[in-house]
C-alpha positions, 0 to 999 in steps of 0.5 A: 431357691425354696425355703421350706419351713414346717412347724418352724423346723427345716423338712430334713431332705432340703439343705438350708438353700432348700434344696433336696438332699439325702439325709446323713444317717451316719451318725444314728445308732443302729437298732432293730427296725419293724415296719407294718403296711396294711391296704385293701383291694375292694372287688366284685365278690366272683372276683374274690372267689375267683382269686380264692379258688386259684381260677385266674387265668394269669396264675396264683394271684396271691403267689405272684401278689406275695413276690411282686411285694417282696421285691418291691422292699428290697427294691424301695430306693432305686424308686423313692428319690431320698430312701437309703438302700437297707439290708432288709432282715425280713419281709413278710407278704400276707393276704386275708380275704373279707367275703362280707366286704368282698375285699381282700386285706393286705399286710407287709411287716419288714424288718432291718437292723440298722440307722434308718426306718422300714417305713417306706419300704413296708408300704411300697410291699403292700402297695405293689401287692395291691397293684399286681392283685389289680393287674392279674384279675383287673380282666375280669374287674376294672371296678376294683379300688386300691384303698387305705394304705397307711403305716400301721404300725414301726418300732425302733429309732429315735422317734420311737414307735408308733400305732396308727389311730385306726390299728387299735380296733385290730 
């Protein structure tokens, strides 16, 4: 079997065999728990008046991008392997277009009280949102980049709270 070792301590999702396994956070203190993602969908400037101006042929992008980003928090553990289901608290989709970069900037904060982090949950918003901005308009713009998708921002939980490098200029 695999004996995976990182900076001389064991990854916490392989047993000492090295096998996967979900973690037991039985044992963690509940505490509130926040989460930001933050993306960008980097586009032709008519693409972006197009989504703007509410002329795509599928519908309201920014509607249908908002809900695609929800669902997709509430539904993060029946697709990354080793997250927990959580009791989400909230989930928030926001959307600020950039004409001068012609980009559209993404945000997802989620939200929990409990033993374990949004993290995961907060970036598979943004990143769905991503996607569904690129599938509704993706007709008119194939050229479009889904770029910079990281973790902004999570406070809460034993390892405390952190700030991207780049989120201080924000």
């Amino acid at each position: 079997m695999y004996n995976v070792v990182m900076d001389e301590q064991r990854l916490t999702h392989f047993d000492a065999s090295g096998r996967a396994h979900m973690v037991d956070v039985g044992a963690k203190a509940e505490t509130e728990r926040i989460a930001v993602a933050r993306g960008t969908v980097e586009m032709q400037p008519e693409t972006l008046r197009l989504i703007l101006e509410g002329r795509a042929k599928k519908g309201d992008v920014l509607a249908v991008a908002q809900v695609a980003g929800i669902m997709a928090a509430k539904r993060t553990h029946e697709l990354i392997p080793m997250c927990h289901p959580l009791l989400l608290t909230g989930i928030e989709v926001s959307f600020e277009p950039d004409e001068a970069a012609s980009a559209l900037h993404l945000t997802a904060t989620v939200r929990t009280y409990g033993k374990t982090g949004v993290e995961m949950e907060a970036l598979t918003a943004v990143s769905v949102a991503a996607l569904t901005v690129y599938d509704m308009v993706k007709a008119v713009d194939r050229g479009m980049t889904i770029t910079n998708v990281r973790l902004a921002e999570k406070r809460g939980g034993k390892s405390g709270d952190f700030v991207h490098p780049g989120e201080s200029a924000r």
